[in-house]
C-alpha positions in Angstrom: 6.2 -17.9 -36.6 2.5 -16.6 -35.3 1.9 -14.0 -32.6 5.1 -12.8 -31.2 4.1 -10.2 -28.6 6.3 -7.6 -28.6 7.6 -3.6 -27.7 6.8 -1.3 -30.5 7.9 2.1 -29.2 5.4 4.5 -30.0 3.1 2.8 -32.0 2.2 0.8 -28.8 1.9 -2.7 -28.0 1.4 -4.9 -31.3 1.5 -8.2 -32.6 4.0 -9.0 -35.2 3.1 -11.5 -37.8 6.1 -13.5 -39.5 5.7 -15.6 -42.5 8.1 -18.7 -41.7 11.1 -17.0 -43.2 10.0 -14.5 -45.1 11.0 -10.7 -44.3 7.7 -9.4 -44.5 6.1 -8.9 -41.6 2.7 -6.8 -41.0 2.0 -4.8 -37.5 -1.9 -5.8 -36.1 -2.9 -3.4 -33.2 -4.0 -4.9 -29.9 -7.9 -4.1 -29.4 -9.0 -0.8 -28.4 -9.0 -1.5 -25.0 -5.8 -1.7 -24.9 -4.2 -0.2 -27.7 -6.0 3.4 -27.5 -6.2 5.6 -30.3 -5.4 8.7 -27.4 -2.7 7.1 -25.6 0.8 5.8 -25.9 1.0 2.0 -24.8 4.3 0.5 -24.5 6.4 -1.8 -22.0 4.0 -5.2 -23.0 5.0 -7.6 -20.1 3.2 -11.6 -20.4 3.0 -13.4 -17.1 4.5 -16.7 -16.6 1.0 -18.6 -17.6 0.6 -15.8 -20.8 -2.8 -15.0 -19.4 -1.9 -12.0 -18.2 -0.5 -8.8 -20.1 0.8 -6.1 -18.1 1.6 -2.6 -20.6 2.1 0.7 -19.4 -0.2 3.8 -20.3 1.1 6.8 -20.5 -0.1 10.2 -20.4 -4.2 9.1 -19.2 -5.9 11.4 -16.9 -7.0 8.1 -15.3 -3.8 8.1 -14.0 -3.3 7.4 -10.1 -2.5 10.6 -8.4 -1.8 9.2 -4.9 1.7 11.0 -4.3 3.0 10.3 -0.8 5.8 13.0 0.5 7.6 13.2 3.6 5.4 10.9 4.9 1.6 12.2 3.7 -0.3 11.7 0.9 -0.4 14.6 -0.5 -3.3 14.0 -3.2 -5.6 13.2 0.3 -3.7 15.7 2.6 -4.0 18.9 0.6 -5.6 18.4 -2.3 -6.0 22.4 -3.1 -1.8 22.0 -3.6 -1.5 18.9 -5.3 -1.5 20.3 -9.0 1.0 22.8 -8.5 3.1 20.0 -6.4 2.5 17.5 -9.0 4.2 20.4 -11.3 7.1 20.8 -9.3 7.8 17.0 -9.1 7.5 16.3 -13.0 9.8 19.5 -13.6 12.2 18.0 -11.5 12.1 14.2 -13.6 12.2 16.4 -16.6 14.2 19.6 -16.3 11.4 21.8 -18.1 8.0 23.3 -16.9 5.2 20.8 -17.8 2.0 22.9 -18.0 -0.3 20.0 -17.7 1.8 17.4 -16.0 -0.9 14.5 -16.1 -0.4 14.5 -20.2 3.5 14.5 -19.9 5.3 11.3 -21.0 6.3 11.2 -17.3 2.1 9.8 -16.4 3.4 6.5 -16.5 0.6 3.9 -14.9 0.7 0.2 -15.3 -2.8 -1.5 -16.4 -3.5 -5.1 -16.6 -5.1 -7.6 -19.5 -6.6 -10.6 -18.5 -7.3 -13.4 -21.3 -9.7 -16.3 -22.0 -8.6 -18.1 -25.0 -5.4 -16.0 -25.6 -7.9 -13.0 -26.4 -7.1 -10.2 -24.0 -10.6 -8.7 -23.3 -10.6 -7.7 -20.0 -8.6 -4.7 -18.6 -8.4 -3.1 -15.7 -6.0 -0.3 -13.7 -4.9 -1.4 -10.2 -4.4 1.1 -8.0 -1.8 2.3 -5.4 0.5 1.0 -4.0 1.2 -0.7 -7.5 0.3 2.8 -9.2 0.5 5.9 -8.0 1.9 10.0 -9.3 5.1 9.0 -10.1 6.8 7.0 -13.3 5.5 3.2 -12.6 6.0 0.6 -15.3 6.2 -3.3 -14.7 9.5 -4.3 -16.6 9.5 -8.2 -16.3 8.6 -11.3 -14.3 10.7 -13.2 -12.4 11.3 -16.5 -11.7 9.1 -16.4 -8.6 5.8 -16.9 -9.1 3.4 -13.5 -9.2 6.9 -11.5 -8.4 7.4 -8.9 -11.2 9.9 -6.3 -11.3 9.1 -2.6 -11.2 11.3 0.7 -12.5 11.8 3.2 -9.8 11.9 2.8 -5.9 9.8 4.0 -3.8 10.9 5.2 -0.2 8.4 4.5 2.7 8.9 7.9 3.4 7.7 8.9 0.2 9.1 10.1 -3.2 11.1 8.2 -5.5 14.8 7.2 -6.2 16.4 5.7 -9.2 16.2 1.7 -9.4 14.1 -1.0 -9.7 12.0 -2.5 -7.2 10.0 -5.8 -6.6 6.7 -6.3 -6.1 4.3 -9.3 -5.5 1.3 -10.1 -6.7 -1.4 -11.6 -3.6 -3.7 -14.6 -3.9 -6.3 -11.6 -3.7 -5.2 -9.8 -6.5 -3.7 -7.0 -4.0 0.1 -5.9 -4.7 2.4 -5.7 -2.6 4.5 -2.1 -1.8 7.6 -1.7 -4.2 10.8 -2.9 -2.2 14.2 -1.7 -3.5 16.4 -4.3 -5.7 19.6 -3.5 -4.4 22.0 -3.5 -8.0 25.9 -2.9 -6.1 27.4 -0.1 -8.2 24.2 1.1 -9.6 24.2 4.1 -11.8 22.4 6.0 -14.8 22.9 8.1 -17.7 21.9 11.6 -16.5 20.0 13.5 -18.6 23.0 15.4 -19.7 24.5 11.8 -20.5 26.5 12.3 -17.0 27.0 9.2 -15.2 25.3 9.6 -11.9 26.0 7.2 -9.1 22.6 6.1 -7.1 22.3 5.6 -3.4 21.7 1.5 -2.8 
């Protein structure tokens, strides 16, 4: 079996070549574009028509750094604050002082491949509201088209809860806001391995 796309962990997206049968199997890097030799990319996601790729970089400065709080965005609103906020939030997701937060494993932003001919050549980053300061990674489609489903939930309010989320791709090209998947009796290994139970 030929070209089966799939996660890789730290070595980033790859294809995996099978002989029919055989065990041997050889890794062949995605182009540069998208498989960087400065980044981590991981969480490969094909749309429903495999024209589209959807991966996660992690740890770029290119990063989206709209952060809305209590309301504001704080990135916009006070922008003489936001590193040291941006600080405070990622030592929060990771329980340790991140000196430059924006090469943590926590910069999480989901970029796009677009194909031609099952080549993905063209790549692009979309912006908030499918981006933005915190964690964001596309985890898989849905049976709906242009419906995908996001990790984390995003309050209008601002900030960012535990869960999963769906979002929706426009005829446009525009996303949609995150809204909350509600999951009944939702909880998560804390990083302490204490169950936590989440607010749905």
């Amino acid at each position: 079996m030929w070209s089966i796309l799939r996660k890789i962990g730290a070595v980033g997206l790859s294809l995996v070549l099978s002989l029919n049968g055989s065990d041997a199997q050889s890794l062949e890097k995605l182009n540069g574009t998208i498989n960087t030799a400065k980044y981590d990319e991981i969480s490969p996601v094909l749309s429903r028509d495999g024209h589209t790729l959807y991966f996660t970089r992690i740890g770029s400065p290119d990063f989206d750094k709209n952060m809305i709080l209590d309301g504001r965005n704080v990135y916009e609103s006070a922008p003489g604050e936001y590193p040291k906020i941006l600080q405070e939030v990622y030592f929060q997701l990771s329980g340790k002082f991140l000196p430059d937060p924006s090469r943590s494993d926590f910069n999480q932003d989901i970029w796009i491949a677009e194909s031609e001919n099952q080549f993905f050549d063209q790549i692009y980053h979309p912006p908030y509201p499918l981006n933005n300061a915190f964690p964001n990674s596309i985890c898989a489609a849905t049976s709906q088209p242009n419906q995908y489903i996001v990790i984390n939930q995003f309050p209008k309010e601002g900030g960012m809860r535990k869960g999963f989320s769906f979002v929706w791709q426009r005829l446009d090209g525009t996303w949609t806001p995150p809204e909350p998947m509600p999951i009944k009796n939702y909880y998560t290994e804390g990083a302490r391995g204490q169950p936590g139970p989440e607010q749905q």
